[in-house]
N, C-alpha and C positions, 0 to 999 in steps of 0.2 A: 235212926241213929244206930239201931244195931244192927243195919243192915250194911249201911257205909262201916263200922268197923269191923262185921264179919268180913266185907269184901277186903279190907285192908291187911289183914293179915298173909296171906297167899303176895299180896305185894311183899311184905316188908319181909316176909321167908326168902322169894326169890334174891330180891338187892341184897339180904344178908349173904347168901349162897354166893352171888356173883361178887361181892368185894373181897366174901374168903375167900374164892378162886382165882381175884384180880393180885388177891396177897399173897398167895401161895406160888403162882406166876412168878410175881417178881421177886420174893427171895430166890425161886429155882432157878430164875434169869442171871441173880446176882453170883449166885454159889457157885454157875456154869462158866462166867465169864471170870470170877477168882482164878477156877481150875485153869481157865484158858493163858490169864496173864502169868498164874507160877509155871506153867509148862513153857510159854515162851522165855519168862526169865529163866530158867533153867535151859534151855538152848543157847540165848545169848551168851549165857557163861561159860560155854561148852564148844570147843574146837571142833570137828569134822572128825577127830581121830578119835574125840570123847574126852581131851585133856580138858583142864580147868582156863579158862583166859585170864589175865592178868593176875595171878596171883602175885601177890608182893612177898618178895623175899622175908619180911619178918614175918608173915603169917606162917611159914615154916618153922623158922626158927625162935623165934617167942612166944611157943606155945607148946608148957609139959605135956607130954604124952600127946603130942600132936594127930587131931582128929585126920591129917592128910596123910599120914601115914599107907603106905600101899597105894595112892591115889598117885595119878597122872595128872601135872601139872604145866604151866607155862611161864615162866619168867623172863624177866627183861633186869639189868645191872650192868655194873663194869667189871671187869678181869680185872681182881686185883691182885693174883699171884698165879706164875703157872708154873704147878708143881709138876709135871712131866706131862708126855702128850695125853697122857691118859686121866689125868687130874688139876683142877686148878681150884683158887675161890673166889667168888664171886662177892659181888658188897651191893648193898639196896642202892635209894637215893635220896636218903637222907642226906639231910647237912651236919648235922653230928650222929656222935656212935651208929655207922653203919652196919646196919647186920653183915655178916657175912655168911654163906655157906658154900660146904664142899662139896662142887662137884665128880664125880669119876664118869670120863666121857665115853660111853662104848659107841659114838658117831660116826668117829674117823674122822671129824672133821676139825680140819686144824684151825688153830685159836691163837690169837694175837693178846699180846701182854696190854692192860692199860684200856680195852677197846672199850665200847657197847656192846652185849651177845643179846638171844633171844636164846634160851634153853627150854627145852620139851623132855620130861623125864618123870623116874616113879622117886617116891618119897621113901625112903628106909631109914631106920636107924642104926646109928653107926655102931658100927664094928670093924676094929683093925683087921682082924686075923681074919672074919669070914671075907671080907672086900677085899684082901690081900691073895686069900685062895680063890675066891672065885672069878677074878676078874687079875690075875695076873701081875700084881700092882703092888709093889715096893710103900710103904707109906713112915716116916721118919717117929719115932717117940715121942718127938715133940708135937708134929702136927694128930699124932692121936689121940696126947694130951687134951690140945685143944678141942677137939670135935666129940670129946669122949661125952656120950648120953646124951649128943645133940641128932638132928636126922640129918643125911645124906643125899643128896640129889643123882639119881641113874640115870644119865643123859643118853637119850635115845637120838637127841637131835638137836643139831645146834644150827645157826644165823650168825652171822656177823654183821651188826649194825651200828657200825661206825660215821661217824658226823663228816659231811661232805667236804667240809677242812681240814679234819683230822688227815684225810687219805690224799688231800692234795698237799698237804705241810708236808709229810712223812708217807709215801706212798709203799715201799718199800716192804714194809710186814703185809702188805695185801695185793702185790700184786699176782694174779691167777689164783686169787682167790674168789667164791661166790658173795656176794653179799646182799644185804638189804640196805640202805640209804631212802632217809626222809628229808627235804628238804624244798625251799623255796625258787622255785627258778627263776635265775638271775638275769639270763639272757637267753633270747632266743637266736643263733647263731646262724643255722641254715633250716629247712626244713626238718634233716636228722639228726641236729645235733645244738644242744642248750647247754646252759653252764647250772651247778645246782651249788647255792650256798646256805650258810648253818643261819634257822631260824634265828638263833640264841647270840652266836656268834658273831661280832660284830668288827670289821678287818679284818677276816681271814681270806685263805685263800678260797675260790670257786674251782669246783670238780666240774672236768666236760662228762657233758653222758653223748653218745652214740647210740644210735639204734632207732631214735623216736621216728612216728610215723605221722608226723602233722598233727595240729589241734595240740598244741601245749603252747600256752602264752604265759609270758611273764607276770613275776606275780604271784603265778600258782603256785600252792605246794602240793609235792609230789613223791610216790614212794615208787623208789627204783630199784628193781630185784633185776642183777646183773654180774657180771664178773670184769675186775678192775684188771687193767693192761696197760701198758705202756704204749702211747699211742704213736704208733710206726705206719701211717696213711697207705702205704700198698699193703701191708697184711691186713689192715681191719678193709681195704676196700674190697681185695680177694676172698678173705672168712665173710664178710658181711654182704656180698656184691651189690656194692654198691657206689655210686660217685661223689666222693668228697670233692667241696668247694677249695681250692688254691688257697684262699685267705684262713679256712681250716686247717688245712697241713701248715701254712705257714706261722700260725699262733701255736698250734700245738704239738707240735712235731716234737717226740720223745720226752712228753710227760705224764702225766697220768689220764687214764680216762675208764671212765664205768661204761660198758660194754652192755647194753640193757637187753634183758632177755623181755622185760615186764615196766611197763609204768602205768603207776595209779594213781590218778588226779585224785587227792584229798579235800582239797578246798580251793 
């Protein structure tokens, strides 16, 4: 008897040794694989250039002394006022009281009243007089009023992402413009060339896109990064070299069309 419990103890030492090591194991496995998933969520949220992805416009602006301050961010809204080329403001997409805030655009790139944008910028807080010397920009009493002790958005880069009806109803504010466009495609026309219509939107008009290189079927939706033109069938076949179909010139001959540099099959 106390030989079988002398021999048992060097047992039940070892198994004790190995399930603290089999426990020690899997919390380090647990705590390694934590680190792994915040470093990847921390990349998902994170642009290529380092800005922030989707931020939502009230996380700007409904929040004292906003944590984003000095940070690089990315927004998505409608232009709902453009105060000179160098300034507008923007509104969330809420269905009531939308936030709004003010952008100052050092892009250069021109902005259409009323659109969709995508904005890439730093977060400041507002100041008439330093945004007015630093950046050259006129800004009215009233509108400093408003924005006074709220943050400011320093637009390093802007998109224009307007709704594929939008730009075929009212083509006009965009053409030779770049754009981005999300949408469903409506038809498949020739091999280069489909129609793109608004998810949401239901009896509008359908935008052509030019440019496609086969494998887009109906159906799909699709984001098209391209610049909108007036479709004149010998200039886009000379700029594009390429050979439009007869029944394409003959549907679309001198109306709009997005000119695709880029398409990306979403779903």
């Amino acid at each position: 008897m106390n030989k079988l419990s002398h021999n048992c103890f060097p047992k039940c030492e070892f198994a004790c040794d190995r399930n603290l090591m089999q426990a020690l194991w899997n919390h380090r496995a647990i705590a390694l694989l934590l680190l792994l998933l915040v470093g990847l969520t921390a990349c998902s949220m994170t642009n290529s250039d380092g800005s922030k992805k989707g931020t939502k416009i009230s996380e700007i602006t409904e929040r004292p002394n906003s944590q984003l301050i000095g940070k690089t961010v990315t927004v998505s809204g409608e232009i709902e006022k453009v105060i000179s080329p160098k300034a507008f403001i923007i509104e969330g997409d809420r269905f009531f009281n939308d936030p709004e805030l003010l952008v100052v655009n050092l892009s250069g790139s021109p902005i259409v009243n009323d659109s969709n944008i995508q904005v890439t910028g730093t977060v400041r807080q507002f100041s008439k007089s330093e945004i007015e010397k630093q950046f050259n920009l006129k800004l009215t009493q009233e509108l400093a009023a408003e924005f006074r002790g709220k943050p400011v958005l320093i637009a390093i880069a802007l998109t224009l992402t307007p709704e594929p009806g939008e730009v075929a109803e009212e083509p006009a504010p965009f053409i030779d413009k770049n754009v981005t466009i999300s949408g469903k495609v409506a038809e498949v026309i020739t091999p280069n060339a489909f129609t793109l219509d608004d998810e949401e939107l239901i009896g509008g008009k359908e935008l052509l896109v030019v440019g496609a290189t086969g494998g887009i079927d109906a159906g799909k939706t699709v984001r098209v990064t391209g610049k909108i033109r007036n479709f004149v069938a010998a200039e886009i076949e000379q700029d594009l070299d390429i050979k439009l179909q007869p029944e394409l010139k003959a549907r679309y001959e001198g109306r709009a069309a997005a000119i695709a540099r880029s398409i990306q099959i979403l779903e």
